[in-house]
C-alpha positions as CSV (number, residue, x, y, z in Angstrom):
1,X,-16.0,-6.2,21.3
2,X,-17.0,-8.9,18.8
3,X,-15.5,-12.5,19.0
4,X,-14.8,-13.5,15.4
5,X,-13.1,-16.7,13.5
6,X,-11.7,-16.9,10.1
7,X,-9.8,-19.5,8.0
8,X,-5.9,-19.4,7.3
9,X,-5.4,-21.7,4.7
10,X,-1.9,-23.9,5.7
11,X,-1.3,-26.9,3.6
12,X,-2.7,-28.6,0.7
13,X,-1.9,-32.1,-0.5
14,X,-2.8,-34.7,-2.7
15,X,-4.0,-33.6,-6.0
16,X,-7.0,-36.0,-6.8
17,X,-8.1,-36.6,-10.6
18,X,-12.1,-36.3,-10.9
19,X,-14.5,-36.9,-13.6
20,X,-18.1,-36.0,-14.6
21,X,-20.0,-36.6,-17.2
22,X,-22.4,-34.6,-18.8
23,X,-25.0,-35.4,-21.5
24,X,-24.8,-33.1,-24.6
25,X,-25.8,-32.7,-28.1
26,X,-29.3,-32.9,-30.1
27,X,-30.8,-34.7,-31.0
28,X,-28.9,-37.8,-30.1
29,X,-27.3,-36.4,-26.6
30,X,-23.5,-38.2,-25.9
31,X,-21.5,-38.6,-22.6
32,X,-18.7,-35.4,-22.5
33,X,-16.2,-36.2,-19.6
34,X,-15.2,-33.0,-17.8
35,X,-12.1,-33.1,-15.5
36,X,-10.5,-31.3,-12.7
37,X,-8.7,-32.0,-9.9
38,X,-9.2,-31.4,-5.8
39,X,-7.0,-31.7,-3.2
40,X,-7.4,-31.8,0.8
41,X,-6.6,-28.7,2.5
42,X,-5.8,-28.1,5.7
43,X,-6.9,-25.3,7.9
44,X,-5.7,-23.5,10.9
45,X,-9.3,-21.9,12.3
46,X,-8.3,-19.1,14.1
47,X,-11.1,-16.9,16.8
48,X,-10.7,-14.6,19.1
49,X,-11.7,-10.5,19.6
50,X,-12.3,-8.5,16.4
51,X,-10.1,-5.7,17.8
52,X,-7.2,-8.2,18.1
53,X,-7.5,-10.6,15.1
54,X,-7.9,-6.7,12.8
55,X,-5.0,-5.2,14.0
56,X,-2.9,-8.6,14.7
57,X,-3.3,-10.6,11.1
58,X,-0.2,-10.5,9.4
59,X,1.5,-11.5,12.7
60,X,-1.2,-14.4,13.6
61,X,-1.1,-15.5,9.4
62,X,2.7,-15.9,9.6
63,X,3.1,-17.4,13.1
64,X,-0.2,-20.0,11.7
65,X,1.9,-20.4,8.7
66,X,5.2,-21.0,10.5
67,X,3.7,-23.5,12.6
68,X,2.3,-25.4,9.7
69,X,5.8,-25.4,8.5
70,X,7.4,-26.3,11.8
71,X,4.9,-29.7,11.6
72,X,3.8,-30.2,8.5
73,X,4.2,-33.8,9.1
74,X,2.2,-34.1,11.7
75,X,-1.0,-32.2,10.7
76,X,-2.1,-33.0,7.1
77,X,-2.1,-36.9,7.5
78,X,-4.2,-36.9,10.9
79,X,-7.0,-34.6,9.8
80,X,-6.7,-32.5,12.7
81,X,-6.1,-35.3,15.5
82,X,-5.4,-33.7,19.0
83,X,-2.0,-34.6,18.5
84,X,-1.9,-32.8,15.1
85,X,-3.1,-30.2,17.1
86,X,-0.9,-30.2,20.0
87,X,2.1,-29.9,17.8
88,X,0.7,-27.0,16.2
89,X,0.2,-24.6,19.3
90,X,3.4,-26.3,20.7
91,X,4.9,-23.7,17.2
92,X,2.0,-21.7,16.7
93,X,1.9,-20.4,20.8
94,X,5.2,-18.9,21.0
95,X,5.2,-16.9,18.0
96,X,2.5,-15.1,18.7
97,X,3.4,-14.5,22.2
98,X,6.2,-12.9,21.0
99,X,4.6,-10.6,18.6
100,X,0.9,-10.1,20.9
101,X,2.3,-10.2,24.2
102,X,-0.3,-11.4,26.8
103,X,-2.9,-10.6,24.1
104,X,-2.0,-14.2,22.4
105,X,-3.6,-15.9,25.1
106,X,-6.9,-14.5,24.1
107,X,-6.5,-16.2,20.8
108,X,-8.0,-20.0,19.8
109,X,-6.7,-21.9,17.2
110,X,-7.9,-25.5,16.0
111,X,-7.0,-27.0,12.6
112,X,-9.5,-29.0,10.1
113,X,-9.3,-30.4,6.5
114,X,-11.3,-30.2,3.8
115,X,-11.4,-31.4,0.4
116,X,-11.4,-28.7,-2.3
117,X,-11.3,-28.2,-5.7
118,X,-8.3,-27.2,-7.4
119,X,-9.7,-25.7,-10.9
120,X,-12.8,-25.4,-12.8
121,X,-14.6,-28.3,-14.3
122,X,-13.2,-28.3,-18.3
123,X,-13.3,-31.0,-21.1
């Protein structure tokens, strides 16, 4: 039995304008601005056994998802303080003790932010 993590994307927030310029044309090359936006996303990062994260995904998405709901307050704006944290599980436990039985407690969850685009770079 394998111990895996992967990424359950909960929130995202705060849709920030970017710019970059390139330097095009010939012979005489001129500043093109390109825009897009990003915006911080938060992540619950969810590891345990292979066996049980495979056959338990749905039910650990939703309950991760439920949590998020539950404190969305809390756990965007702290980027993933250990109260942020505490909140979640104080959601995210219960749910999926009630769907995994005693096989939630083999389950770690953390959150973290990171700051992602939103679309493609375009003029």
């Amino acid at each position: 039995m394998t111990h895996v993590c992967r990424q359950i994307e909960v929130d995202r927030y705060n849709s920030i304008p970017e710019v970059m310029i390139k330097w095009e044309g010939f012979p005489t090359p001129a500043p093109i601005p390109y825009f897009r936006t990003s915006s911080m996303v938060t992540y619950a990062e969810v590891c345990g056994p292979d066996d049980l994260l495979n056959n338990s995904w749905h039910d650990i998405v939703n309950c991760a998802l439920t949590a998020a709901t539950a404190t969305l307050a809390a756990i965007p704006k702290t980027d993933g303080s250990p109260d942020a944290l505490a909140t979640f599980q104080a959601a995210f436990t219960p749910c999926a003790t009630a769907k995994m039985g005693a096989r939630a407690g083999e389950i770690q969850v953390a959150l973290s932010t990171q700051q992602k685009p939103n679309e493609d770079w375009h003029r």
